[in-house]
Structures are given as structure tokens and as C-alpha cells.
N, C-alpha and C positions, 0 to 999 in steps of 0.2 A: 705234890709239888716236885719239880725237877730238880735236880742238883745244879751247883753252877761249877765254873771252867775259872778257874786263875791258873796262868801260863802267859808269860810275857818273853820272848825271842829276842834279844838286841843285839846290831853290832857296832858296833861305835869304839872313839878313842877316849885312854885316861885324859880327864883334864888336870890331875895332879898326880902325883905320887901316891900308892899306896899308903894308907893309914891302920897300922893293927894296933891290935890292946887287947887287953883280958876285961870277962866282966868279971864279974863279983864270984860266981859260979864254977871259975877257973877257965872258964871254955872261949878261947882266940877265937874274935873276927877282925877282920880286916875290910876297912871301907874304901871303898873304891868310886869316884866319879868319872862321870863317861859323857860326854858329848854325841847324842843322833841326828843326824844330818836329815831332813825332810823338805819338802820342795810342794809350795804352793803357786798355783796360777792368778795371777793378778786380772780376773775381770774386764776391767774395762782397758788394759794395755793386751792382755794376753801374754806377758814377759813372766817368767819364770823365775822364784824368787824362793831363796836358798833358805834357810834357821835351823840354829840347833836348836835338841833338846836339850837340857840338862838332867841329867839322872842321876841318884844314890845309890848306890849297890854295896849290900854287907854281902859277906862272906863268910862259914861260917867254918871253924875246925882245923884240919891239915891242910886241905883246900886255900883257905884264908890265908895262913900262913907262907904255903908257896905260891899265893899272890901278892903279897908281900916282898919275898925275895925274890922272884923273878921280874914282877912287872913295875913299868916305870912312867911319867906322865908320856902321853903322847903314843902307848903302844896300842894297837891296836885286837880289840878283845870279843869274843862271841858270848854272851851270855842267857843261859836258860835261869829260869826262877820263876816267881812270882810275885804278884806285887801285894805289899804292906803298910796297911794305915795306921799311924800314929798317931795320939793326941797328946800334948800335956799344957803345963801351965807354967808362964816364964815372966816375972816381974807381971804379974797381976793379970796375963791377957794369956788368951788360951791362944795355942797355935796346935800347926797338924801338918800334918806332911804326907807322902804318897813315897815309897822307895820300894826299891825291887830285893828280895832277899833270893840270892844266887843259888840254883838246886849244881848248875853246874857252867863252867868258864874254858871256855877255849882261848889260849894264846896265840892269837895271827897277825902272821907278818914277821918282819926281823925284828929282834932287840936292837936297843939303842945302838948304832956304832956297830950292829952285828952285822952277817950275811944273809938275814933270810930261811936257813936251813938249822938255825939252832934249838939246844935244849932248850928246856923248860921242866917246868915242876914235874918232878917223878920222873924225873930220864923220858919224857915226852917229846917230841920232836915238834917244830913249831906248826899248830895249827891242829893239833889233839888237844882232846877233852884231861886233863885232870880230876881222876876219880873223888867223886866228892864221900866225906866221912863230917857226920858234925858231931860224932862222939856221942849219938843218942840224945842232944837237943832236942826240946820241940819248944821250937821256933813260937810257935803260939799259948806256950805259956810263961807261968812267971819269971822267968830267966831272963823270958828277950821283953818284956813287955815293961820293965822298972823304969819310972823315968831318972833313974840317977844312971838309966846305962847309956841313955841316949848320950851324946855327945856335946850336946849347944844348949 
């Protein structure tokens, strides 16, 4: 049997404010939501017709944390990771979700009110990667998988 490929590329804008916390584990992520712009052809007009995605993106570590203090809703972000299924169960009815957990995040574009050419996390200049560290997490086990860490 083949192995398989989880690798998701985004680049899109916060649609809010970074959100960080600690789990239970002591180990900071920060969640971040991002809007992807994608463009279908409408058929029988042939007119070209715009939507976004919405996406969840965690973060995990130092990383996290200087997405936190640097990024703000509205900046525009590159993200590598992979995506993560979740299940749990909330007032009697099971839910699930699909999010992307960040291997690594590029800052592009200006800060809010900035020029264009500024810092970012790590003395980075806009539009480098910030070296990702999760402090020896693994993401796929007990740590990140609790449902009292999820958030909703």
C-alpha cells in the first residue's frame, strides 16, 4: 500500500485577530483564521464568480506566539502545514471539523498602518518564513487531540 501526502499551501488574509492560549501541557498555540479567495465559472452565464474560503489555522510553539504579536486581522499571511480532522461531542450531537495545523507561516505584505518593508517575528523582514519550533509536540497525539483543548 502507498503512503499518502498531507501538505496544504495557503495564502490568504486574517479574518480576525490572532487568538493564543496555553493547553493543559503548557505548550502555546495560537489560532489564527484566514479567508482564500477562489473563482468559479458560472455555466450557463460564463461570468466569473468570486468566494471565499474560510479556514482555521493553529499554530504551534514560538512560532504561535510571534503570530500572536505580530499579526493582526486583515494581514496578509503564506501558510505551509497540514490539514486535521477533529471529532467531538457538544450538547448531545457530535460535530467535526477540518483545520489546517501550521508546519510553517510567512508574513506578507505591510503591517497594519506600516510600510511594507517591516519586521516581523524573529527580526524577519516582511515576507520570510519564521522558523517553526513546537518544543517537541506531536501534534497527533494526546496533547493536541483532548477535546477540552479545542476551543468551542
Amino acid at each position: 500500500m502507498a503512503g499518502s501526502i498531507n501538505r496544504v499551501v495557503l495564502v490568504g488574509n486574517l479574518t480576525r485577530d490572532p487568538e493564543p492560549r496555553q493547553l493543559p501541557s503548557g505548550t502555546s498555540v495560537c489560532s489564527l483564521g484566514i479567508a482564500v479567495n477562489d473563482r468559479i465559472k458560472d455555466k450557463t452565464t460564463g461570468e466569473w464568480t468570486e468566494y471565499a474560503n474560510f479556514i482555521d489555522v493553529d499554530v504551534f510553539g514560538a512560532q504561535g506566539e510571534s503570530c500572536a504579536r505580530f499579526l493582526s486581522k486583515g494581514r496578509q499571511v503564506a501558510i505551509e502545514g497540514k490539514l486535521r480532522w477533529r471529532s467531538w461531542e457538544k450538547d448531545g450531537q457530535k460535530r467535526s471539523k477540518v483545520s489546517v495545523v501550521a508546519d510553517n507561516v510567512q508574513f506578507i505584505g505591510p503591517r497594519e498602518g506600516g510600510s511594507g518593508g517591516g519586521e516581523s517575528a524573529g527580526g524577519a523582514r516582511s515576507g520570510e518564513s519564521v522558523p517553526f519550533n513546537d518544543g517537541g509536540l506531536d501534534v497527533a497525539g494526546e496533547d493536541f487531540a483532548r477535546d477540552d483543548d479545542i476551543p468551542f
